[in-house]
KETORMI-759716 format. One record per atom (N, C-alpha, C): residue number from 0; residue in one letter; atom name; x, y, z. Coordinates in Angstrom, 3 decimals. Example, Ala and Ser with C-alpha at 12.3 -4.5 7.8 and 13.67 -1.06 7.14 Angstrom:
> num_residu_atome_X_Y_Z
> 0_A_N_13.190_-5.690_7.800 .
> 0_A_CA_12.300_-4.500_7.800 .
> 0_A_C_13.200_-3.300_7.800 .
> 1_S_N_12.850_-2.250_7.080 .
> 1_S_CA_13.670_-1.060_7.140 .
> 1_S_C_12.900_0.030_7.870 .
% end
This chain:
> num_residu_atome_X_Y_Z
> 0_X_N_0.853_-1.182_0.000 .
> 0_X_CA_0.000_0.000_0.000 .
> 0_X_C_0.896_1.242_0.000 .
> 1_X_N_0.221_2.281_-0.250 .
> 1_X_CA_1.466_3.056_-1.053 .
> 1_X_C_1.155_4.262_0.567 .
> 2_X_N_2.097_5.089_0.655 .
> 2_X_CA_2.319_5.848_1.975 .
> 2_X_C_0.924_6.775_1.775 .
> 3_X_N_-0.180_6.496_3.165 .
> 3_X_CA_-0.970_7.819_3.022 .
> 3_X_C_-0.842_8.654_3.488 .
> 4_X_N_-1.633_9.474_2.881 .
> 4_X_CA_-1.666_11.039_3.207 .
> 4_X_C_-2.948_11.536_3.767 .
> 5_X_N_-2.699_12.426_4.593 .
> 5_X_CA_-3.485_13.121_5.694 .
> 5_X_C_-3.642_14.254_5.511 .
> 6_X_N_-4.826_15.009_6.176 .
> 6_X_CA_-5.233_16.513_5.797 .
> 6_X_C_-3.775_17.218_5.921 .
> 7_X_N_-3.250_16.858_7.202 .
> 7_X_CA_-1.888_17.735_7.511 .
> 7_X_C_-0.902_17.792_6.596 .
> 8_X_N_-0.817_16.662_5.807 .
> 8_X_CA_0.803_16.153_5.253 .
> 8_X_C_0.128_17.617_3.008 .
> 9_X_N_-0.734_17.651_3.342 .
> 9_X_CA_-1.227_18.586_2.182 .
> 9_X_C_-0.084_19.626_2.189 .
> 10_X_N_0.382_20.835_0.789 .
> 10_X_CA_0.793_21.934_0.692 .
> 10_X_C_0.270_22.231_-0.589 .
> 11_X_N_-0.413_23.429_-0.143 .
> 11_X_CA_-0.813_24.820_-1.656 .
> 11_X_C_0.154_24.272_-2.436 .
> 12_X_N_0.038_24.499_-3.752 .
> 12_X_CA_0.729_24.522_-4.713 .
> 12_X_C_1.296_22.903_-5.492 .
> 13_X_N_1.218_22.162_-4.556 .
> 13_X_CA_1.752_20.395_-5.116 .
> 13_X_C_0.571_19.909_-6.158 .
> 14_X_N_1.175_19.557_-7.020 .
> 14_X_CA_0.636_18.961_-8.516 .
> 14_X_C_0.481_17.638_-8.520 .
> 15_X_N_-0.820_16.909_-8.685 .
> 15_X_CA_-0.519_15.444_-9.445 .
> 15_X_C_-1.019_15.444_-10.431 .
> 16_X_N_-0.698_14.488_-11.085 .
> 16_X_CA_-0.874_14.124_-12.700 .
> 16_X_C_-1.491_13.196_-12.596 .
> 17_X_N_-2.115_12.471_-14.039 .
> 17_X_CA_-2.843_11.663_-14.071 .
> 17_X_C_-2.186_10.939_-15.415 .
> 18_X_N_-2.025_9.598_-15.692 .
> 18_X_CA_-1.590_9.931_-16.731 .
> 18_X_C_-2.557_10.272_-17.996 .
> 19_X_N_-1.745_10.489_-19.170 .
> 19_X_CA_-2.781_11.177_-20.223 .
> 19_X_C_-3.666_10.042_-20.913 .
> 20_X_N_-4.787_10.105_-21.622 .
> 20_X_CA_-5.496_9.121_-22.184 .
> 20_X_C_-6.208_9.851_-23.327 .
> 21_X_N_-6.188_8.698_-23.950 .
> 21_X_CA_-6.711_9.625_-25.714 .
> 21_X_C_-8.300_9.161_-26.043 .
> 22_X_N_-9.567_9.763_-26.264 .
> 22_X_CA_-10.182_9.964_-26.065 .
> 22_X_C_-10.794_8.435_-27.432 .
> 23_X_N_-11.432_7.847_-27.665 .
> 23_X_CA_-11.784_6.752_-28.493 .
> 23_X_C_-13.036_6.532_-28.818 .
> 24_X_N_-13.628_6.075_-29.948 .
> 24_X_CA_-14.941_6.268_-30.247 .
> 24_X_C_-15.250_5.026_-29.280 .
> 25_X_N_-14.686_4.005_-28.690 .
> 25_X_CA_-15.195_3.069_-27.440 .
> 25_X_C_-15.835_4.529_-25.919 .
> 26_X_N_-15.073_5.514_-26.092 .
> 26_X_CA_-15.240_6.355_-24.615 .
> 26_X_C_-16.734_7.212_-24.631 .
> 27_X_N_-16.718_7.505_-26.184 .
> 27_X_CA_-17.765_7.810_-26.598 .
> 27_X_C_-19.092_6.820_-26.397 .
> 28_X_N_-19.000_5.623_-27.243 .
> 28_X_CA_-20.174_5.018_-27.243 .
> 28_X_C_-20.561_4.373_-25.184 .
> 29_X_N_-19.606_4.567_-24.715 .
> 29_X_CA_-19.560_4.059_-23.440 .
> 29_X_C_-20.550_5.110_-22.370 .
> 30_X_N_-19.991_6.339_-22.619 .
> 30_X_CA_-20.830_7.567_-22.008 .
> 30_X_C_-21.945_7.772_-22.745 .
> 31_X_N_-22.431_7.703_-23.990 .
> 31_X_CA_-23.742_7.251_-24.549 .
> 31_X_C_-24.474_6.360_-23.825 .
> 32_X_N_-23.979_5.363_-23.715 .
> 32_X_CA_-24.784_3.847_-23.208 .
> 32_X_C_-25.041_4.293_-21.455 .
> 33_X_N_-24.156_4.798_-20.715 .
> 33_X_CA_-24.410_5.355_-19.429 .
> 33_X_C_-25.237_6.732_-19.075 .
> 34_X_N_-25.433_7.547_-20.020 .
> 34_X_CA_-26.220_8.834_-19.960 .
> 34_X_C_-27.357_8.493_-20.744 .
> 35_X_N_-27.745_8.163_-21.750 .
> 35_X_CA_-28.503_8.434_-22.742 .
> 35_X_C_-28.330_9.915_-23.321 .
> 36_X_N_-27.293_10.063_-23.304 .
> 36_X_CA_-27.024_11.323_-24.285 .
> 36_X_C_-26.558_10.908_-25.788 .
> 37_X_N_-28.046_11.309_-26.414 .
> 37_X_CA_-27.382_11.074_-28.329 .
> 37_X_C_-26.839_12.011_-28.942 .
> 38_X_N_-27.290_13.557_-28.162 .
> 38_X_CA_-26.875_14.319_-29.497 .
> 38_X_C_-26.165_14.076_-30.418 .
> 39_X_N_-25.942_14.686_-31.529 .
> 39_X_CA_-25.400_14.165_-33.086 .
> 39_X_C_-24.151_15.055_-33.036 .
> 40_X_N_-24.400_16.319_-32.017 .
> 40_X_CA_-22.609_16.781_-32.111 .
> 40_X_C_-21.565_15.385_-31.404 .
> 41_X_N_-21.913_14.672_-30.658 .
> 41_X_CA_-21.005_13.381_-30.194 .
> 41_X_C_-21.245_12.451_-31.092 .
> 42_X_N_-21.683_12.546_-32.125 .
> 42_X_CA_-21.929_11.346_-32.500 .
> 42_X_C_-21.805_10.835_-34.285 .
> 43_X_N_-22.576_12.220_-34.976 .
> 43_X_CA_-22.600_12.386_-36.370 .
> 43_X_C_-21.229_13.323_-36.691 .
> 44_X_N_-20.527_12.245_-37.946 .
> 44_X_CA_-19.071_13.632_-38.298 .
> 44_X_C_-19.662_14.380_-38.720 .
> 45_X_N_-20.529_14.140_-39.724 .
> 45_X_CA_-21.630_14.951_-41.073 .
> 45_X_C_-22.038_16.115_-40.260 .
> 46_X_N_-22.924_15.804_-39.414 .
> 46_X_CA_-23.603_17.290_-38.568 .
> 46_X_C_-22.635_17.887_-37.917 .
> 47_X_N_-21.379_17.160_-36.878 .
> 47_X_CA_-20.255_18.660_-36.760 .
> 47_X_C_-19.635_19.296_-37.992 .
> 48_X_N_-19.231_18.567_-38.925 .
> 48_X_CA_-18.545_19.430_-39.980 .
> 48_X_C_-19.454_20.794_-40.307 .
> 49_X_N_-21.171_19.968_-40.709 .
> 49_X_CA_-22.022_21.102_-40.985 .
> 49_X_C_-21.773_22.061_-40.059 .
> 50_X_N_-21.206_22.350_-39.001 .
> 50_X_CA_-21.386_22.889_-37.444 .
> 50_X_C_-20.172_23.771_-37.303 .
> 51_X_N_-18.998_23.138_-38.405 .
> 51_X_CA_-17.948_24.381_-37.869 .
> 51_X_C_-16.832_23.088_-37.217 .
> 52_X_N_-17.157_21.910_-36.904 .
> 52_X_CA_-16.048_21.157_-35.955 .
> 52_X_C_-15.651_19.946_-37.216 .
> 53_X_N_-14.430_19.791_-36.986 .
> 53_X_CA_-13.928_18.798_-37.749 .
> 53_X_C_-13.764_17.562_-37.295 .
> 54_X_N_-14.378_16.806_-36.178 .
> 54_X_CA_-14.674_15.812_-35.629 .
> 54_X_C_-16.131_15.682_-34.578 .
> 55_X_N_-16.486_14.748_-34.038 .
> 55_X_CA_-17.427_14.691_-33.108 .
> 55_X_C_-16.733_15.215_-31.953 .
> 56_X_N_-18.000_16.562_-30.757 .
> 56_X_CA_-17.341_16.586_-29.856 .
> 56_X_C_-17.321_16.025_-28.355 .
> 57_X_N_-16.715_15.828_-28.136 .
> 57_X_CA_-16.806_15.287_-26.368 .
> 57_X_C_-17.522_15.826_-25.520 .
> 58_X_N_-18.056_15.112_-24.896 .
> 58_X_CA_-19.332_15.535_-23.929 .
> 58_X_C_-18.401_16.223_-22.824 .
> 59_X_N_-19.227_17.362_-22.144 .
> 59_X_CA_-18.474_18.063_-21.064 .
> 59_X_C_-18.361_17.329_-20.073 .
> 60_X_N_-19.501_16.197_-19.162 .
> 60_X_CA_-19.294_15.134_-18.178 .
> 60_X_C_-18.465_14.353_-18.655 .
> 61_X_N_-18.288_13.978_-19.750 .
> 61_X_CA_-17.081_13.243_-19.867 .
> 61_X_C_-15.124_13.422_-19.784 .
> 62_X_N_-15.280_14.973_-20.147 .
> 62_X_CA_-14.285_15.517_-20.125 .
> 62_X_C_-14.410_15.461_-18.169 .
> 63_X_N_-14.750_16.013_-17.476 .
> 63_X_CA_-14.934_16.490_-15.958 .
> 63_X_C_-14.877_15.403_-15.206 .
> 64_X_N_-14.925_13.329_-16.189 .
> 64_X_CA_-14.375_12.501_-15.377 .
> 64_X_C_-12.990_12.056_-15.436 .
> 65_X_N_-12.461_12.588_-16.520 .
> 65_X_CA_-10.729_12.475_-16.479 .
> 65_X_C_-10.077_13.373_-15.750 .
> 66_X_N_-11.271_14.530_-14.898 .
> 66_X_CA_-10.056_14.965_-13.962 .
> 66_X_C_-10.642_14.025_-12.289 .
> 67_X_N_-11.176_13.035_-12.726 .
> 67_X_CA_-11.404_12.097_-11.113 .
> 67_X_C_-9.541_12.082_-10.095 .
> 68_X_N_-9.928_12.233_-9.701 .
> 68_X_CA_-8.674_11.682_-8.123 .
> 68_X_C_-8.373_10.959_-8.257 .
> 69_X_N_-9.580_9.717_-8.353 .
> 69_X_CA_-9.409_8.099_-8.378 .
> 69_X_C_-8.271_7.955_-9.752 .
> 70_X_N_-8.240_8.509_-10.389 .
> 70_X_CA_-7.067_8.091_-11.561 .
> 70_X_C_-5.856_8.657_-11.851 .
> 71_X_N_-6.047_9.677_-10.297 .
> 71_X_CA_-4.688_10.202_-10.127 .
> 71_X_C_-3.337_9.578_-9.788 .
> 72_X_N_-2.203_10.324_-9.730 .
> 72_X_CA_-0.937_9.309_-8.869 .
> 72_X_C_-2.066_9.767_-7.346 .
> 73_X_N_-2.147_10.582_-6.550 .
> 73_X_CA_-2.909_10.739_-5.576 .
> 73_X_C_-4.072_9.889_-4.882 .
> 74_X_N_-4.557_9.441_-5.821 .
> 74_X_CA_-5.708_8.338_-5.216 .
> 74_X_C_-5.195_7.336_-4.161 .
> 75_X_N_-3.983_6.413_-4.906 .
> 75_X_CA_-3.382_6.027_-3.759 .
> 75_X_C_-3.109_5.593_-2.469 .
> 76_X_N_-2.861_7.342_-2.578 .
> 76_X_CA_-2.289_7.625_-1.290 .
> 76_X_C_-3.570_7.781_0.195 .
> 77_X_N_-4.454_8.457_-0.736 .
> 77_X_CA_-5.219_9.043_0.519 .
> 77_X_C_-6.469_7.834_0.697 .
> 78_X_N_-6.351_6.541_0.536 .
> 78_X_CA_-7.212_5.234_0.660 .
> 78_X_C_-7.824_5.348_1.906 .
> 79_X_N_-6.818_6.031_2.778 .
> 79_X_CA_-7.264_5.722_4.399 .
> 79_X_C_-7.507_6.950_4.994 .
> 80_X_N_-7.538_8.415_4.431 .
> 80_X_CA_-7.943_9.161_4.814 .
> 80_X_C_-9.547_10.331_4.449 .
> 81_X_N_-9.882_9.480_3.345 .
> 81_X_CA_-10.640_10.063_2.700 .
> 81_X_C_-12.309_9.939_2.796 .
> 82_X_N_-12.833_11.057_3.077 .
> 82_X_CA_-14.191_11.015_3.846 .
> 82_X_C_-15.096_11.286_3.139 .
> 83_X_N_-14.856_12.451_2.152 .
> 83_X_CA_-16.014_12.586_0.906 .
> 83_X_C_-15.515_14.002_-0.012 .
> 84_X_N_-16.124_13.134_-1.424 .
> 84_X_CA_-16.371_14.154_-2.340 .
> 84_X_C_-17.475_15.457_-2.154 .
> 85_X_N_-17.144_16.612_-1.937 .
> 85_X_CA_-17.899_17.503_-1.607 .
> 85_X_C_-18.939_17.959_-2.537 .
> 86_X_N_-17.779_18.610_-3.631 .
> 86_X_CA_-18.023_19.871_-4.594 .
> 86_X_C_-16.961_19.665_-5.559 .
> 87_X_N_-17.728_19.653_-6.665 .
> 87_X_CA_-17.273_19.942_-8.593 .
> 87_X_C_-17.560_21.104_-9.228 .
> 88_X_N_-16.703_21.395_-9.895 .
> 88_X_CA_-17.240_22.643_-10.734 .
> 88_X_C_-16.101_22.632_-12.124 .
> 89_X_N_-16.759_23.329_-13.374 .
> 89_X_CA_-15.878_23.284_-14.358 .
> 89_X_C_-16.039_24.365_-15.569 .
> 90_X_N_-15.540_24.577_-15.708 .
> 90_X_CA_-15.423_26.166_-16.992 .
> 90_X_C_-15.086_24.877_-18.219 .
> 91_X_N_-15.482_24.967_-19.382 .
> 91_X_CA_-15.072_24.345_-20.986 .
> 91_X_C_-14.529_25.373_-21.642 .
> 92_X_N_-13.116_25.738_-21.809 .
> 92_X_CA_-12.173_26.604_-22.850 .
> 92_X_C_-12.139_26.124_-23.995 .
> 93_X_N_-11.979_25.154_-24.411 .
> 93_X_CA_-12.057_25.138_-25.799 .
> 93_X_C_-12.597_23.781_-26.570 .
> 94_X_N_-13.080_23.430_-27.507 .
> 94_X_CA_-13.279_22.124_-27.981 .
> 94_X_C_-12.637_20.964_-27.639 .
> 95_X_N_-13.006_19.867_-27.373 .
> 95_X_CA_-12.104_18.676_-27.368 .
> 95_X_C_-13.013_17.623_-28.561 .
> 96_X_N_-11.920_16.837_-29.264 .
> 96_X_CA_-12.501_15.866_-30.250 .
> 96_X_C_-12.194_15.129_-29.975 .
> 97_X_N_-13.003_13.735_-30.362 .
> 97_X_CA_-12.834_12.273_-30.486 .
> 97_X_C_-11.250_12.460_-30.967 .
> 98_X_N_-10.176_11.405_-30.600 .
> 98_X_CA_-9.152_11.475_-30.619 .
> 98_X_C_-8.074_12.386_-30.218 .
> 99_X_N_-8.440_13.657_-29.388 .
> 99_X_CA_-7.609_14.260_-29.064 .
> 99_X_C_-6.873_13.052_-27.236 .
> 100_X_N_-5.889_14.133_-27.119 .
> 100_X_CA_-5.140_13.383_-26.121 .
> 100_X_C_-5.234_13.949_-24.738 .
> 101_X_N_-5.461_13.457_-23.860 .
> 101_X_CA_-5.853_14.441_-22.056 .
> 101_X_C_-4.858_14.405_-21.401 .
> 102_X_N_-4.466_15.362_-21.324 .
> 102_X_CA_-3.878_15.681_-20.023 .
> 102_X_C_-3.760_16.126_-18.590 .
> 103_X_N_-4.448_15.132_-17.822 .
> 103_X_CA_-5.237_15.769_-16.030 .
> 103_X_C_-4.003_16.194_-15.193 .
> 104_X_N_-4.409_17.576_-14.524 .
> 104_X_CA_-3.490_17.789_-13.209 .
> 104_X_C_-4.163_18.148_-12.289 .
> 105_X_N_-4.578_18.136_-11.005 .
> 105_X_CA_-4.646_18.594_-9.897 .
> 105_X_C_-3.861_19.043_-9.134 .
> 106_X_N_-3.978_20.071_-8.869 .
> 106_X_CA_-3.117_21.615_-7.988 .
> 106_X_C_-3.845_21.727_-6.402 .
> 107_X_N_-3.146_21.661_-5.197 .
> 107_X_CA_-3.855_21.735_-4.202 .
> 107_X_C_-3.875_23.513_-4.002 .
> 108_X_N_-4.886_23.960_-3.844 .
> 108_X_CA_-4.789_25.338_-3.608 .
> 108_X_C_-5.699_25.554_-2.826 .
> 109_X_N_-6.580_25.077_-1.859 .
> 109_X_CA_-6.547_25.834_-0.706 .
> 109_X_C_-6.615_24.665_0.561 .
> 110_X_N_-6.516_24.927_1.921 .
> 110_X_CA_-6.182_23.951_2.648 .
> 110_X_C_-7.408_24.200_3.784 .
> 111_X_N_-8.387_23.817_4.448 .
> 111_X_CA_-8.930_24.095_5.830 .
> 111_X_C_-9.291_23.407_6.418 .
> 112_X_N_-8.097_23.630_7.466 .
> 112_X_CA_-8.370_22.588_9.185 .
> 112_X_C_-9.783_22.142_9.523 .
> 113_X_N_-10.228_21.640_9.866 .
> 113_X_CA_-11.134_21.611_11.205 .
> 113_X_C_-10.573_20.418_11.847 .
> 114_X_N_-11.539_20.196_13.378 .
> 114_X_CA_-11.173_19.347_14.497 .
> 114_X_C_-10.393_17.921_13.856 .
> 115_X_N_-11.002_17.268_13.209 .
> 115_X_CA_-10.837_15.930_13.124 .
> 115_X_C_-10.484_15.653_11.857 .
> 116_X_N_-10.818_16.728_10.438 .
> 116_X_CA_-10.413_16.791_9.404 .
> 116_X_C_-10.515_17.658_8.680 .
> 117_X_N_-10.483_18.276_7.577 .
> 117_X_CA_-9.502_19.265_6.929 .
> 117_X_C_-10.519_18.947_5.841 .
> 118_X_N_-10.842_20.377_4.906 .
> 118_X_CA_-11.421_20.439_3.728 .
> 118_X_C_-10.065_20.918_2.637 .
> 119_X_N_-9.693_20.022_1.030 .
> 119_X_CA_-8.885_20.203_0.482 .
> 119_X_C_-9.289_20.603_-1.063 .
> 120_X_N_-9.479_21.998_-0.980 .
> 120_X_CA_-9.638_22.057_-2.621 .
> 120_X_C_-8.451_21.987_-3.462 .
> 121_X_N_-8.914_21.692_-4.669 .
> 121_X_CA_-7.500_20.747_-5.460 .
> 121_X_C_-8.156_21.993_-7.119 .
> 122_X_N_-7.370_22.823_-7.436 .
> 122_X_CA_-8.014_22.969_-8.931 .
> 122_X_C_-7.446_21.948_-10.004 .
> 123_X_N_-8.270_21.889_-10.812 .
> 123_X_CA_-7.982_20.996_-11.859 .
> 123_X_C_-7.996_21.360_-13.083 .
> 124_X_N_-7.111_20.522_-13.634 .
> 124_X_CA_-6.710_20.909_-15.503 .
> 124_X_C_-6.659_20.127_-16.251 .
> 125_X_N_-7.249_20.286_-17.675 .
> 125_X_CA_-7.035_19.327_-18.664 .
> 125_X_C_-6.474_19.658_-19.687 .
> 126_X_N_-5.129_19.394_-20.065 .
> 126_X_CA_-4.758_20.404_-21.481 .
> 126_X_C_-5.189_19.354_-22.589 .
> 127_X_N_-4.714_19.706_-23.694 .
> 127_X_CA_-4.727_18.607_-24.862 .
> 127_X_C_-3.028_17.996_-25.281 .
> 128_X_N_-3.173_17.649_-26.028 .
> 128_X_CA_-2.070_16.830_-26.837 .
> 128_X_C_-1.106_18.452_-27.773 .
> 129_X_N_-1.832_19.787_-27.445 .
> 129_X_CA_-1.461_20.800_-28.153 .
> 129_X_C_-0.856_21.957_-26.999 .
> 130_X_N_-0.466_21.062_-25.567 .
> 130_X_CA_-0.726_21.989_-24.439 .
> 130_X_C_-1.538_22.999_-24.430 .
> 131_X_N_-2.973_22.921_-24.995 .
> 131_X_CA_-4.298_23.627_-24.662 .
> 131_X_C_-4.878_23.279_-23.698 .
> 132_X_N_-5.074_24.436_-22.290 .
> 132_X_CA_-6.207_23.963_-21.408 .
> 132_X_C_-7.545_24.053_-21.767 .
> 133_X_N_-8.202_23.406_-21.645 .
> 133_X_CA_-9.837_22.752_-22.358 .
> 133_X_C_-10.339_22.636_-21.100 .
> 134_X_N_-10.452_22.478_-19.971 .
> 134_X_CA_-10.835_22.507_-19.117 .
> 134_X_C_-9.922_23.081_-17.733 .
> 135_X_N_-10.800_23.891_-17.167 .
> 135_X_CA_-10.334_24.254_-15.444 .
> 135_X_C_-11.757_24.256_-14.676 .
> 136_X_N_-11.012_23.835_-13.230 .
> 136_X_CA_-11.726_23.727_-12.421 .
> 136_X_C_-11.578_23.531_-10.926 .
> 137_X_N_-12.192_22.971_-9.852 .
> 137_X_CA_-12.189_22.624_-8.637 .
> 137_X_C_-13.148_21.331_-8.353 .
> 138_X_N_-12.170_21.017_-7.676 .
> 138_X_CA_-13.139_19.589_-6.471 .
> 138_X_C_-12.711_20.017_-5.303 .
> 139_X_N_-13.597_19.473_-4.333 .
> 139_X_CA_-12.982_19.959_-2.766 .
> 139_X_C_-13.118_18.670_-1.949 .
> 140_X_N_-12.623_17.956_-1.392 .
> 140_X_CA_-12.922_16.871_-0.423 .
> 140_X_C_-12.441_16.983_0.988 .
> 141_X_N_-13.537_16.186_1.575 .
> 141_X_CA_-12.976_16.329_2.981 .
> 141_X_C_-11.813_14.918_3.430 .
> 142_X_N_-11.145_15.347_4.215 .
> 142_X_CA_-10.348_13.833_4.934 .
> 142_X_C_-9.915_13.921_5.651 .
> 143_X_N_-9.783_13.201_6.386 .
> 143_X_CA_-9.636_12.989_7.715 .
> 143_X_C_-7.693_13.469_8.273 .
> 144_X_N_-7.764_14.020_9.545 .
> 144_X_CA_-6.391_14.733_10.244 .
> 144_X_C_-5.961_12.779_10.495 .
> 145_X_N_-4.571_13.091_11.112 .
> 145_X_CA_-4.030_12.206_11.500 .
> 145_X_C_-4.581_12.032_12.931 .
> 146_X_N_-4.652_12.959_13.768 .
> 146_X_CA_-5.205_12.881_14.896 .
> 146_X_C_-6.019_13.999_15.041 .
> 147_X_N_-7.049_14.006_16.052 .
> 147_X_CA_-8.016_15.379_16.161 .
> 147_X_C_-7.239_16.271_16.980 .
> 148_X_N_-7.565_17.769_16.400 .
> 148_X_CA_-7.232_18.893_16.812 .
> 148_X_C_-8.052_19.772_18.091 .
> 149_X_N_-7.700_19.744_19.004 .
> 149_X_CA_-8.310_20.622_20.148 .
> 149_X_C_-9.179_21.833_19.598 .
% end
């Protein structure tokens, strides 16, 4: 088991990565079959080209699960400290297409104590295969201190 980490052992500014994964008409038909989302921009080339896009585009929930934790180097670590997913949020900068390439990071940027455990917002990033960020954002989770705080 790999060394965990605790609200305390956190610092602003530390990065994990995820590694990158290239987006496949399997990822597509997969988040189809789990949403029931058809639209024809994910799906028809014919109607994005008509549209201005030169491929089908990626659903925004789909983009917002390649920045999960769970597929971070970070997941890991925090197996034994981790109490809950709070809060998501996400801005879409620019197009992503079937076949482009992801690149996830999570940035810890803000840190808050309480008694027994600590709230950790992490912003998050997705560039492309063109170092374009296509996505920013935040998750916040709570987890547990090593020991409780007076």
């Amino acid at each position: 088991m790999a060394e965990q980490l605790h609200f305390e052992d956190f610092r602003v500014g530390t990065v994990y990565e995820s590694p990158p994964r290239t987006l496949s008409e399997e990822d597509f038909l997969a988040f189809q079959a789990l949403t029931g989302d058809d639209h024809p921009i994910h799906y028809d080339r014919d109607y994005c080209r008509r549209h201005g896009h030169p491929e089908r585009l990626a659903h925004g929930l789909l983009l917002m699960a390649h920045t999960a934790l769970g597929a971070s180097s970070l997941a890991p670590r925090v197996h034994a400290s981790m109490v809950a997913f709070l809060e998501q949020s996400a801005r879409f900068l620019k197009p992503v297409y079937l076949g482009d390439t992801l690149h996830p990071r999570l940035i810890v940027a803000e840190l808050k104590p309480q008694r027994s455990t600590g709230v950790v917002t992490l912003r998050v990033e997705l560039t492309n295969q063109r170092g374009e960020t296509v996505l920013e954002g935040r998750h916040v989770y709570l987890l547990r201190r090593r020991s409780a705080q007076p």
